[in-house]
PDB file of N, CA, C and O in Angstrom:
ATOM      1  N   UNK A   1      77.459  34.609  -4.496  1.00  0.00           N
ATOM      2  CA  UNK A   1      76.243  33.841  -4.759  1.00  0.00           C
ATOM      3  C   UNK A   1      75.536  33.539  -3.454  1.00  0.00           C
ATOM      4  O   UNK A   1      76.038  32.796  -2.612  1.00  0.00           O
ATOM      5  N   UNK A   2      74.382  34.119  -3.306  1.00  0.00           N
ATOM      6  CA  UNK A   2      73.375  33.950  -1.816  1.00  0.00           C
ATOM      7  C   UNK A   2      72.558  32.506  -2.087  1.00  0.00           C
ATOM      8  O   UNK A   2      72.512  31.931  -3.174  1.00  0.00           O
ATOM      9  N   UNK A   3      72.068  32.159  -1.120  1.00  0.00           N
ATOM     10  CA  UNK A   3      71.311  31.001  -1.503  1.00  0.00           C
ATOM     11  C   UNK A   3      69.952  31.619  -1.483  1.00  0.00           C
ATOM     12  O   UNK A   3      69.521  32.426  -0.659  1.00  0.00           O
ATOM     13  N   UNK A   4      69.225  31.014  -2.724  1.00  0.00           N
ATOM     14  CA  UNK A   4      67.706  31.288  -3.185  1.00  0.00           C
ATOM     15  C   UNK A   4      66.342  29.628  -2.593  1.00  0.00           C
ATOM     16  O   UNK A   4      66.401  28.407  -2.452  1.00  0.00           O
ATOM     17  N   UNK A   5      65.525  30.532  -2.483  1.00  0.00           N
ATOM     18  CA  UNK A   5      64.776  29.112  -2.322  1.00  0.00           C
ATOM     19  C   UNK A   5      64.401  29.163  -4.243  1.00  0.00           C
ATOM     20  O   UNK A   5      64.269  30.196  -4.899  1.00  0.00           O
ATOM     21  N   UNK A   6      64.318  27.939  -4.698  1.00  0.00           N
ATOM     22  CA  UNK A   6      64.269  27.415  -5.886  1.00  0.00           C
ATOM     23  C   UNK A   6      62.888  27.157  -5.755  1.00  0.00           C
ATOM     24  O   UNK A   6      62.409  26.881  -4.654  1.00  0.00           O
ATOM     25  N   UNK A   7      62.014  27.239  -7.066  1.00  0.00           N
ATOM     26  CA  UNK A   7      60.805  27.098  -7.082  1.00  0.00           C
ATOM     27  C   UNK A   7      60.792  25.947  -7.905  1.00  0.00           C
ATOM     28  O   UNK A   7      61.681  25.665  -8.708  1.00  0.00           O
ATOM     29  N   UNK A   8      59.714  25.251  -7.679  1.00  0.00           N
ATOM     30  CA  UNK A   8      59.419  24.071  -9.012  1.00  0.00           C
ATOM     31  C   UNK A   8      58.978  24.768 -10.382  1.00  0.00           C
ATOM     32  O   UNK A   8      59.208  24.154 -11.424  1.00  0.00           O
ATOM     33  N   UNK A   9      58.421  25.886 -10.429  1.00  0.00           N
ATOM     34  CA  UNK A   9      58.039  25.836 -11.782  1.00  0.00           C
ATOM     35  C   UNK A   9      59.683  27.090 -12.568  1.00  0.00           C
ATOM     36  O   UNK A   9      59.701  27.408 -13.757  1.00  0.00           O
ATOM     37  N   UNK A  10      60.502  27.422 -11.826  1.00  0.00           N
ATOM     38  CA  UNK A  10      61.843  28.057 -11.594  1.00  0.00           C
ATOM     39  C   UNK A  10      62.258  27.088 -12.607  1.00  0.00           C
ATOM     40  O   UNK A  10      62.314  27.177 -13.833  1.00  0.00           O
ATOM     41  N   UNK A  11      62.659  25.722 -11.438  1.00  0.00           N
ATOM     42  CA  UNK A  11      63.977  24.345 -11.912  1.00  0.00           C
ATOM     43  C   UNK A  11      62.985  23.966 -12.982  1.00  0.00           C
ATOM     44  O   UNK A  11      63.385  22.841 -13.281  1.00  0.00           O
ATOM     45  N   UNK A  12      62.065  24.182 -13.650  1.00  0.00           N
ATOM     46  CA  UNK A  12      61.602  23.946 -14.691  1.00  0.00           C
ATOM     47  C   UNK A  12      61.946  24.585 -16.354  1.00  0.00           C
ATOM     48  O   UNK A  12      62.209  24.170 -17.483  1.00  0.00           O
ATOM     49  N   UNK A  13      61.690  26.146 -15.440  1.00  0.00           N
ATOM     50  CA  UNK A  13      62.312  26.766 -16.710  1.00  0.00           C
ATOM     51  C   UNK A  13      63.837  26.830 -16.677  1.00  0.00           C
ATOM     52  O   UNK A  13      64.009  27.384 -17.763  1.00  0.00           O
ATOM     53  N   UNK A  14      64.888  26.673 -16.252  1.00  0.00           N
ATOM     54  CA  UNK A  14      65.802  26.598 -16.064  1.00  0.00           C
ATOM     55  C   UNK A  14      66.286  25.331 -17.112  1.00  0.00           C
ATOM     56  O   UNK A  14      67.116  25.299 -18.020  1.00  0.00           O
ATOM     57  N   UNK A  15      65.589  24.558 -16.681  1.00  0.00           N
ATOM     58  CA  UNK A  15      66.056  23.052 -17.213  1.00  0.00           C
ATOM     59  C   UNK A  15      65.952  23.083 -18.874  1.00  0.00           C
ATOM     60  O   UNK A  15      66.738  22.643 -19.713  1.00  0.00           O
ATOM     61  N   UNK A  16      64.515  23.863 -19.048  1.00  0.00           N
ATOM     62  CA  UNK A  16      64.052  24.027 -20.416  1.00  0.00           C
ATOM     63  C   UNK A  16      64.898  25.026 -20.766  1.00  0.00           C
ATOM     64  O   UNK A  16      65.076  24.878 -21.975  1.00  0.00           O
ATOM     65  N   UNK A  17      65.459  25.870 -20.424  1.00  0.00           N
ATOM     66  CA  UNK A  17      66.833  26.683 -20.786  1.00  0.00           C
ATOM     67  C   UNK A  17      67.570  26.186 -21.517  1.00  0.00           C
ATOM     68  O   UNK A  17      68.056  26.634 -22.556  1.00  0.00           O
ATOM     69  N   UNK A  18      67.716  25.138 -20.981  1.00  0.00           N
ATOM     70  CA  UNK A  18      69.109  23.846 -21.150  1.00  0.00           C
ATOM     71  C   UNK A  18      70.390  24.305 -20.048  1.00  0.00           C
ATOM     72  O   UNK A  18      71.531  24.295 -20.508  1.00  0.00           O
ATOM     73  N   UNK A  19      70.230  24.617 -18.916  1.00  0.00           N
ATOM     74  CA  UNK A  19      70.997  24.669 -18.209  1.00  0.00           C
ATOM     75  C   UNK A  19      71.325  23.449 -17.536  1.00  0.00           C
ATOM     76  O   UNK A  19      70.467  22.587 -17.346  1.00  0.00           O
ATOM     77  N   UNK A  20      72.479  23.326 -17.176  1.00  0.00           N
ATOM     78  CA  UNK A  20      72.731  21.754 -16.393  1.00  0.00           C
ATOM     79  C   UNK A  20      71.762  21.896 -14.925  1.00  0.00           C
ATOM     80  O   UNK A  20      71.022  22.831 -14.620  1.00  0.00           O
ATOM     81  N   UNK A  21      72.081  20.485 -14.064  1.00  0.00           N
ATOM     82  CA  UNK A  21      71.573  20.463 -12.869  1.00  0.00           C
ATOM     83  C   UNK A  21      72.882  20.901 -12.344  1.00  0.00           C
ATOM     84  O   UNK A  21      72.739  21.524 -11.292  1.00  0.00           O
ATOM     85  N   UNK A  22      74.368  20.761 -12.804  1.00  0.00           N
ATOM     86  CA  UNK A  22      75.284  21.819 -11.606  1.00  0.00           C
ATOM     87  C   UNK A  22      75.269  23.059 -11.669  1.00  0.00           C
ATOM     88  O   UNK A  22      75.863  23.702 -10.803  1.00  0.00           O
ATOM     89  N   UNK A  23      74.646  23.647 -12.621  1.00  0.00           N
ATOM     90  CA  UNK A  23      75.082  25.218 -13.085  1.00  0.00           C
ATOM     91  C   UNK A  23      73.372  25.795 -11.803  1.00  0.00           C
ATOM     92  O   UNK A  23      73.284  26.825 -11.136  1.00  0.00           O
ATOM     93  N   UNK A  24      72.682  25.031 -11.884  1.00  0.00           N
ATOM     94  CA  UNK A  24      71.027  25.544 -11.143  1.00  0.00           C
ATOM     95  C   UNK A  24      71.501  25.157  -9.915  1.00  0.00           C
ATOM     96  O   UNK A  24      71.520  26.066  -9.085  1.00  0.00           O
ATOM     97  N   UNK A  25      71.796  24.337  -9.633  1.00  0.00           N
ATOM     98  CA  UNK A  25      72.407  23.840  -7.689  1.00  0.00           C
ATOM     99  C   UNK A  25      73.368  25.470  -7.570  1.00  0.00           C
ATOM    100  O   UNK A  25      73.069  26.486  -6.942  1.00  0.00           O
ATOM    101  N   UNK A  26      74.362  25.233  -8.286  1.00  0.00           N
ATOM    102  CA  UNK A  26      75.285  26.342  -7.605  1.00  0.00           C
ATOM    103  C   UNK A  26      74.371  27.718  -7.815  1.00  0.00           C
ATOM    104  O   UNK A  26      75.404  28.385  -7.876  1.00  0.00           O
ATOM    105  N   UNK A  27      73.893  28.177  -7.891  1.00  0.00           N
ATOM    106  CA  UNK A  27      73.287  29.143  -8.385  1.00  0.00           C
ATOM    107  C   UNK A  27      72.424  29.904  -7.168  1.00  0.00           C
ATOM    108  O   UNK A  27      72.367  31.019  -6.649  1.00  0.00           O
ATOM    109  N   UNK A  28      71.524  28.047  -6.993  1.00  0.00           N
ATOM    110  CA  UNK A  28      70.987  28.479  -5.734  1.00  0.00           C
ATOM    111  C   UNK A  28      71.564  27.985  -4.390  1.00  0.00           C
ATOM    112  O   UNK A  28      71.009  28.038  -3.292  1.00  0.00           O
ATOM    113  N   UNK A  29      72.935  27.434  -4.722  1.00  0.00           N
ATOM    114  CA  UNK A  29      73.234  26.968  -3.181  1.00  0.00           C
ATOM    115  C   UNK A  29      72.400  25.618  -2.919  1.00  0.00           C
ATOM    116  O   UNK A  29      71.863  25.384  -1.836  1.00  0.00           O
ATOM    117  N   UNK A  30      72.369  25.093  -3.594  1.00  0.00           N
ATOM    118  CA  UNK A  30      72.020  23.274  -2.980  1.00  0.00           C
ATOM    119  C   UNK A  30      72.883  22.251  -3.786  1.00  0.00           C
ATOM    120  O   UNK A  30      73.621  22.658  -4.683  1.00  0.00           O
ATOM    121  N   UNK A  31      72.812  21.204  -3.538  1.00  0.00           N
ATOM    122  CA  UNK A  31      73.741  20.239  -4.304  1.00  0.00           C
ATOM    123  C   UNK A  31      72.842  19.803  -5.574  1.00  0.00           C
ATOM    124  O   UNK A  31      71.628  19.907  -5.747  1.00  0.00           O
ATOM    125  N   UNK A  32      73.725  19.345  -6.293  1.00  0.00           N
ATOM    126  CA  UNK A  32      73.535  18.937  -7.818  1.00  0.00           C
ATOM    127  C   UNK A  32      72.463  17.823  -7.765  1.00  0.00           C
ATOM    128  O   UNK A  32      71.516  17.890  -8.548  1.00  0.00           O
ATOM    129  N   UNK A  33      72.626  16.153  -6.321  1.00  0.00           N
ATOM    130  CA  UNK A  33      72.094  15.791  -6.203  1.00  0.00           C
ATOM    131  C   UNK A  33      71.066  16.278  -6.108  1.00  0.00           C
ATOM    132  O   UNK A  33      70.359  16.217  -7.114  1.00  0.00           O
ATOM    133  N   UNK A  34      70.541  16.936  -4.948  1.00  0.00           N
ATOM    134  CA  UNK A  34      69.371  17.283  -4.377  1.00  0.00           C
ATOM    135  C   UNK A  34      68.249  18.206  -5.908  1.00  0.00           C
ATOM    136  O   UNK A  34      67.107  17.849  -6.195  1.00  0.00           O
ATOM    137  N   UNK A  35      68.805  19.041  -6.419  1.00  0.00           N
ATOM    138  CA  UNK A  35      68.225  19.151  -7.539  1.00  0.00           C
ATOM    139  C   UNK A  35      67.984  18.294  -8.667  1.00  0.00           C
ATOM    140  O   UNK A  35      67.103  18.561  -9.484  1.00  0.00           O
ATOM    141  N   UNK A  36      68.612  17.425  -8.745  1.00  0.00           N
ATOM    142  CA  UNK A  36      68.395  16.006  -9.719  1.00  0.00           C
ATOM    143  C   UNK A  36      67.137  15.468  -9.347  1.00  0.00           C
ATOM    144  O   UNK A  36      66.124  15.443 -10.046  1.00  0.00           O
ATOM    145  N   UNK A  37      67.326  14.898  -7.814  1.00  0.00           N
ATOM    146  CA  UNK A  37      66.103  14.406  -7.080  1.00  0.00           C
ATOM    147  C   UNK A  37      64.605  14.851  -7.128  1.00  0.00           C
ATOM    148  O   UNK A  37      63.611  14.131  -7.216  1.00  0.00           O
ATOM    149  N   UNK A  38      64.688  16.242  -7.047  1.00  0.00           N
ATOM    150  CA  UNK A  38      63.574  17.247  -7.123  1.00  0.00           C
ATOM    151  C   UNK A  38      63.291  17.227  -8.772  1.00  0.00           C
ATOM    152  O   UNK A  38      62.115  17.489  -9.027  1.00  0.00           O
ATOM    153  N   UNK A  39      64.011  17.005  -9.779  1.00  0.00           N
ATOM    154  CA  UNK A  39      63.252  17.166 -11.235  1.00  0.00           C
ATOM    155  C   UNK A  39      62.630  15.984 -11.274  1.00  0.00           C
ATOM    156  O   UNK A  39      61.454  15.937 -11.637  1.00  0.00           O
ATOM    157  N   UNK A  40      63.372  14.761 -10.878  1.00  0.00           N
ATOM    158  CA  UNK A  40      62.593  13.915 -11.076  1.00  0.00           C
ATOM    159  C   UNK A  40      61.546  13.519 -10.200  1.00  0.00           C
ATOM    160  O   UNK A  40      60.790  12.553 -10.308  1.00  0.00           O
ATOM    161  N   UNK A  41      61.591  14.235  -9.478  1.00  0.00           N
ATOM    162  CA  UNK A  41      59.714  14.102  -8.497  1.00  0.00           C
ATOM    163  C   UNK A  41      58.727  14.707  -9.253  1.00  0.00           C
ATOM    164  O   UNK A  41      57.628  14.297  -9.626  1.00  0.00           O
ATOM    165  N   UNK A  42      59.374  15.868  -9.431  1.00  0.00           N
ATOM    166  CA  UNK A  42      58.237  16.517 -10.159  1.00  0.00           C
ATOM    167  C   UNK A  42      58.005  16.230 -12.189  1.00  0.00           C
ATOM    168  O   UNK A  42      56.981  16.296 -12.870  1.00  0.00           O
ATOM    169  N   UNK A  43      58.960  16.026 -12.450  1.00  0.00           N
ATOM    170  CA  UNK A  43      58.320  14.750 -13.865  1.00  0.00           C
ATOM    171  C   UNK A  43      57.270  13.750 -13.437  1.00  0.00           C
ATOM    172  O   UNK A  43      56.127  13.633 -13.877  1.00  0.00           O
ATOM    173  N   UNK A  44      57.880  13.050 -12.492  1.00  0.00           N
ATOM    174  CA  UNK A  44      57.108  11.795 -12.179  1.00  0.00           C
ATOM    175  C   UNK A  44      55.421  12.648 -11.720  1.00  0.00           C
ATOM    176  O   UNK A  44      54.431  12.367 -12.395  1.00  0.00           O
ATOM    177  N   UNK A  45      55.336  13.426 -10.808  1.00  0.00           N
ATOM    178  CA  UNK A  45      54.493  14.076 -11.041  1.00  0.00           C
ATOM    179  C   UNK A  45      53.318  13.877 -11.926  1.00  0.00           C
ATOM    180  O   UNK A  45      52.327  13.153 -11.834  1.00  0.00           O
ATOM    181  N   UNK A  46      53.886  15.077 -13.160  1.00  0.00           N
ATOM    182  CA  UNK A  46      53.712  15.190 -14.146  1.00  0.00           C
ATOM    183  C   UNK A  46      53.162  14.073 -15.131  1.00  0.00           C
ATOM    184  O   UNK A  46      52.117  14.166 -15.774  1.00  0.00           O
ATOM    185  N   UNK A  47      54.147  12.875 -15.140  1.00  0.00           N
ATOM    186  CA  UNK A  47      54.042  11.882 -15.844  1.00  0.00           C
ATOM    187  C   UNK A  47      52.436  11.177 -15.282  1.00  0.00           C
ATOM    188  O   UNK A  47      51.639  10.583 -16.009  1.00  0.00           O
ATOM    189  N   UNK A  48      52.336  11.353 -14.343  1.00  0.00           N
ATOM    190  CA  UNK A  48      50.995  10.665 -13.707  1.00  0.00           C
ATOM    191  C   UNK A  48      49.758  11.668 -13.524  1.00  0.00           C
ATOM    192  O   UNK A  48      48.619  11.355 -13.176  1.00  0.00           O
ATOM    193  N   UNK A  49      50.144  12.688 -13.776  1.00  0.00           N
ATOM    194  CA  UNK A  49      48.975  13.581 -14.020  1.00  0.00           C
ATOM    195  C   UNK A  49      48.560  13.710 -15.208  1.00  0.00           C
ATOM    196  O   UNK A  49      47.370  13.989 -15.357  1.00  0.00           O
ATOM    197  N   UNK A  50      49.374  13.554 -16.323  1.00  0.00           N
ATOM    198  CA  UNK A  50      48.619  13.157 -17.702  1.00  0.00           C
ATOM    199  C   UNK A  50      48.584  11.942 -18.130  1.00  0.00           C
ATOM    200  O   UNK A  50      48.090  11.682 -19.228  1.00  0.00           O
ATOM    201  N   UNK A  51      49.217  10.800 -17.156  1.00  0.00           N
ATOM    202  CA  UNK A  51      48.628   9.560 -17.722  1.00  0.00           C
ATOM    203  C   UNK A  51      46.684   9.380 -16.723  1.00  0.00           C
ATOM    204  O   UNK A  51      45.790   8.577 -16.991  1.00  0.00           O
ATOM    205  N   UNK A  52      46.700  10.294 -15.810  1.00  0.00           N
ATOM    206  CA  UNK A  52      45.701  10.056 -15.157  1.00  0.00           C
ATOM    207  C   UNK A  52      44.207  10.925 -16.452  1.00  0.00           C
ATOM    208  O   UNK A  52      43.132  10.430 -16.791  1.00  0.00           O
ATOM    209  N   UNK A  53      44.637  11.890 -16.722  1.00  0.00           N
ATOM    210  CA  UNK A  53      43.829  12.363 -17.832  1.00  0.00           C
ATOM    211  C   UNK A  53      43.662  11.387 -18.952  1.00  0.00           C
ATOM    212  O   UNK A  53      42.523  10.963 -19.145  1.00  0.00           O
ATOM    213  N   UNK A  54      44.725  10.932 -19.787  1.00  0.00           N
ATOM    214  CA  UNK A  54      44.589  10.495 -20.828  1.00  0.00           C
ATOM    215  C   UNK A  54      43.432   9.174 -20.180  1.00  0.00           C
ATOM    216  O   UNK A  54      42.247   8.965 -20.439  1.00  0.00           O
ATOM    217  N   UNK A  55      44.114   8.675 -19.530  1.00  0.00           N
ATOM    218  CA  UNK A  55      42.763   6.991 -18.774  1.00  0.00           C
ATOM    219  C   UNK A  55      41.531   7.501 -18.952  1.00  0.00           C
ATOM    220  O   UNK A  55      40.666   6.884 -19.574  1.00  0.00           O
ATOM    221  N   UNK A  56      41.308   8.864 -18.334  1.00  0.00           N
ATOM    222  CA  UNK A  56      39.811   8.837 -18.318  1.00  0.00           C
ATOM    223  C   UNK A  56      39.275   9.588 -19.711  1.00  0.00           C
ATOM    224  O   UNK A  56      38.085   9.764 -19.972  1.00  0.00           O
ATOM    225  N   UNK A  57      40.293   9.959 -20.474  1.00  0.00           N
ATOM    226  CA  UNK A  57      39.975  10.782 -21.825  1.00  0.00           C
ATOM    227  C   UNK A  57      39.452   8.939 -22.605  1.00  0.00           C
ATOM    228  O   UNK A  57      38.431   8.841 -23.286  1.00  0.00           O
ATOM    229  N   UNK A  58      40.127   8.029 -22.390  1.00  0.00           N
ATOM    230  CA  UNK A  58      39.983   6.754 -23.061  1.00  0.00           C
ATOM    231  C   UNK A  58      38.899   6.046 -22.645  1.00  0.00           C
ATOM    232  O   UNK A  58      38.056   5.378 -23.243  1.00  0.00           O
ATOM    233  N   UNK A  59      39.085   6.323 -21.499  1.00  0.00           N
ATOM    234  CA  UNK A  59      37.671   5.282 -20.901  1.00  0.00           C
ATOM    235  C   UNK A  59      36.405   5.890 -21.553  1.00  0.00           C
ATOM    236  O   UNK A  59      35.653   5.308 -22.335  1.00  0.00           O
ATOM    237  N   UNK A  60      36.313   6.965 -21.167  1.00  0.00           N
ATOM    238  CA  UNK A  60      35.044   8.229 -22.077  1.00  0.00           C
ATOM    239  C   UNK A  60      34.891   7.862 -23.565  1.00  0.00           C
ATOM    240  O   UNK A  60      33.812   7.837 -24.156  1.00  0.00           O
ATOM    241  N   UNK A  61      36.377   7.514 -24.230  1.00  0.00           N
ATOM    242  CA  UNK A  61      35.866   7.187 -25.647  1.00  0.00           C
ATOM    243  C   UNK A  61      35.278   5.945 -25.896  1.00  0.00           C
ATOM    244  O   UNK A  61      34.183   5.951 -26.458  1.00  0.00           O
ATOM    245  N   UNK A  62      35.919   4.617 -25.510  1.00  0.00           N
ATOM    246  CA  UNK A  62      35.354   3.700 -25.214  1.00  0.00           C
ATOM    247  C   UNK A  62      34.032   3.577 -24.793  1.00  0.00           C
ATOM    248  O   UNK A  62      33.594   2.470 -25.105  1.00  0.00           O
ATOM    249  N   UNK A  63      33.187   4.305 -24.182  1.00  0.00           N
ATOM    250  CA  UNK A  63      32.007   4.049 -23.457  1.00  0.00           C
ATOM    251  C   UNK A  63      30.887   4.371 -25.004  1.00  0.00           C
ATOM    252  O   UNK A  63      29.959   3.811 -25.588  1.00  0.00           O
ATOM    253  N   UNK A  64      31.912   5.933 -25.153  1.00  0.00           N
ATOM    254  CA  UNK A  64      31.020   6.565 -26.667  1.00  0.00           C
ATOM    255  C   UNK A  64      30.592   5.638 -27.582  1.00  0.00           C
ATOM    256  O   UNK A  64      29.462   5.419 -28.019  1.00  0.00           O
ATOM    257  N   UNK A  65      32.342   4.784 -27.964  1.00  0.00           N
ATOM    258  CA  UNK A  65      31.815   3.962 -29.336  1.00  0.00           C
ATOM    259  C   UNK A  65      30.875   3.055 -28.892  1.00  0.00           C
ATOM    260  O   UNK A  65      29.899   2.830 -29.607  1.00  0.00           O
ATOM    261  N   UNK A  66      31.065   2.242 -27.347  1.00  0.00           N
ATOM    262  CA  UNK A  66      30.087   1.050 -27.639  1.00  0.00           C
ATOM    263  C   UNK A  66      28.527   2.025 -27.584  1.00  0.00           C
ATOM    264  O   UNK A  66      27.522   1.622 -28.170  1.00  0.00           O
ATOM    265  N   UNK A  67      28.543   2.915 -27.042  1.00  0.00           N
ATOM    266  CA  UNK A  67      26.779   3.374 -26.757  1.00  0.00           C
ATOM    267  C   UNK A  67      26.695   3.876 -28.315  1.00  0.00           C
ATOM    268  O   UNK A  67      25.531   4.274 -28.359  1.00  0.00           O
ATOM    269  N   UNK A  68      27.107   4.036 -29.288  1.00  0.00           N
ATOM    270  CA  UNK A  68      27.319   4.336 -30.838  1.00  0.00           C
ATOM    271  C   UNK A  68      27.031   3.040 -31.422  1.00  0.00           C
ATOM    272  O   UNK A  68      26.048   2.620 -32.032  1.00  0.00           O
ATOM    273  N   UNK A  69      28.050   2.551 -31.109  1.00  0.00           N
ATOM    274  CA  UNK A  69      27.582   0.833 -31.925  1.00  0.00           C
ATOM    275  C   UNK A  69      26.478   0.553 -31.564  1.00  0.00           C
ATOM    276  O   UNK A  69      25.892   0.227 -32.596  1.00  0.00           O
ATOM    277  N   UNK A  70      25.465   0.428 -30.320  1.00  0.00           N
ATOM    278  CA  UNK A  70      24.668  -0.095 -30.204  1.00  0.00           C
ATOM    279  C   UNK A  70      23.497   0.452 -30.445  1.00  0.00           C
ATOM    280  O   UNK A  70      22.480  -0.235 -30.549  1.00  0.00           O
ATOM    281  N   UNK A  71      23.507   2.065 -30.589  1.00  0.00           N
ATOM    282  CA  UNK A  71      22.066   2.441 -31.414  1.00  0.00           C
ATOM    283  C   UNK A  71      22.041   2.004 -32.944  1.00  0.00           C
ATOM    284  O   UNK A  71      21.081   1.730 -33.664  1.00  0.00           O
ATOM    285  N   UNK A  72      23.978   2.035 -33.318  1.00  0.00           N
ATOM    286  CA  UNK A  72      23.664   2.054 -34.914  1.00  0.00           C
ATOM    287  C   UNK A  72      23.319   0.372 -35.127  1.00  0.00           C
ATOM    288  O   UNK A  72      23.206   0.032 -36.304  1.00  0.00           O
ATOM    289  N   UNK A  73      23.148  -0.666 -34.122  1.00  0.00           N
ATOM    290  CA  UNK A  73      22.618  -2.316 -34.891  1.00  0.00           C
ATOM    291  C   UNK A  73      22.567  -2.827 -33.327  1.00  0.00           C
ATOM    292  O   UNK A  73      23.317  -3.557 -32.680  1.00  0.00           O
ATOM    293  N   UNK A  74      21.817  -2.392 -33.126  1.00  0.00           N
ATOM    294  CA  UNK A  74      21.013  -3.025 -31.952  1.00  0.00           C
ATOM    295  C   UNK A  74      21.446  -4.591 -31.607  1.00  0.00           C
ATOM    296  O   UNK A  74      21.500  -5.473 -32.464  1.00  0.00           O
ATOM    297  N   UNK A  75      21.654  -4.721 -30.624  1.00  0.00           N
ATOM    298  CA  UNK A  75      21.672  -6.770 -30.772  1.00  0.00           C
ATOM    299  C   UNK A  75      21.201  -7.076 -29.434  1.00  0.00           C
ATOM    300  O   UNK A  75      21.035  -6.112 -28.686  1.00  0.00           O
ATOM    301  N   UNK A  76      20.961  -8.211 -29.005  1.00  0.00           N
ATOM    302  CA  UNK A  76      20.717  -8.796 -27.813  1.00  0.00           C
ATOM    303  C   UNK A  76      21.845  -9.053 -27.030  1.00  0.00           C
ATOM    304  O   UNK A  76      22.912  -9.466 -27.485  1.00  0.00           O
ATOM    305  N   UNK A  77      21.539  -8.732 -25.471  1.00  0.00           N
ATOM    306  CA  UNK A  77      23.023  -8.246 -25.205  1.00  0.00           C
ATOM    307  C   UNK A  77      23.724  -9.601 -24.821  1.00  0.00           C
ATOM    308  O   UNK A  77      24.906  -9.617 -24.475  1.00  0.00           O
ATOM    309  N   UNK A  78      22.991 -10.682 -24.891  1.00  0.00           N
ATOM    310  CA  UNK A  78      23.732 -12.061 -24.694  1.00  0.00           C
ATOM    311  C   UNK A  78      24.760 -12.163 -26.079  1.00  0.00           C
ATOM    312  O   UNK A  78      25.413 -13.197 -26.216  1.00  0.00           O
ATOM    313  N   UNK A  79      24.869 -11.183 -26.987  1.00  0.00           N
ATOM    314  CA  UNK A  79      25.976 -11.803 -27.935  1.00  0.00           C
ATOM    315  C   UNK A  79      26.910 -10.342 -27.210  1.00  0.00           C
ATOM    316  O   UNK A  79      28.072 -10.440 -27.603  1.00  0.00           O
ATOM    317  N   UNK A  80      26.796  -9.512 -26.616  1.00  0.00           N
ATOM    318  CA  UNK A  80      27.871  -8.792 -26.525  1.00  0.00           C
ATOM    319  C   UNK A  80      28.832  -9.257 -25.409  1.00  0.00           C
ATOM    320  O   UNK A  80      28.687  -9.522 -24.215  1.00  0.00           O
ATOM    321  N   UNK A  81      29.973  -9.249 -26.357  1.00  0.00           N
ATOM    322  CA  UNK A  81      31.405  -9.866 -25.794  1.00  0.00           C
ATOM    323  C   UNK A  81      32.385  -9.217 -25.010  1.00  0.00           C
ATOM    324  O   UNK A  81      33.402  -9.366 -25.688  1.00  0.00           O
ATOM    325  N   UNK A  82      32.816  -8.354 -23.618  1.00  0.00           N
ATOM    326  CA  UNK A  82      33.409  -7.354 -23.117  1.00  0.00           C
ATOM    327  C   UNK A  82      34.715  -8.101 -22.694  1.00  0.00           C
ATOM    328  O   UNK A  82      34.785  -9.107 -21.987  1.00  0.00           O
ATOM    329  N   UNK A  83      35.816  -7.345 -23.319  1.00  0.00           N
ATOM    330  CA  UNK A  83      36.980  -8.105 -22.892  1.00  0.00           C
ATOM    331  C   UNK A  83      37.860  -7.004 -21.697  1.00  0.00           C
ATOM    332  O   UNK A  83      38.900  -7.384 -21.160  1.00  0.00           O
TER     333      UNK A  83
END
């Protein structure tokens, strides 16, 4: 077994394999830790790159309904309430 440089989108499919993190370390020659460490950077990643989409997918809807509500019944904007 030679040592490989491991790619992120590699320890990805690997993982989605269902291979363990010792069976992918030995494989490529790094420790079990160090590949543990690295999935979860790159989840976390991940995790913040679609919570960063979804925010602005929400904020966008939000803006829609109120500019919607307010052609469909007009009001004076001293009664509109923004929480």
């Amino acid at each position: 077994m030679g040592k490989s440089k491991l790619s992120d989108k590699k320890l990805l499919e690997l993982v989605d394999e269902g291979r363990t993190l010792a069976e992918i370390a030995r494989l490529h020659g790094i420790s079990r830790q160090a590949t543990s460490k690295r999935l979860i950077e790159l989840r976390g990643k991940t995790t913040r790159a679609v919570v960063a989409k979804k925010v602005n997918e929400i904020v966008e809807r939000k803006i829609d309904a109120l500019e919607q509500l307010n052609k469909s019944t007009p009001m004076p904007t001293s009664c509109l309430i923004f929480s």
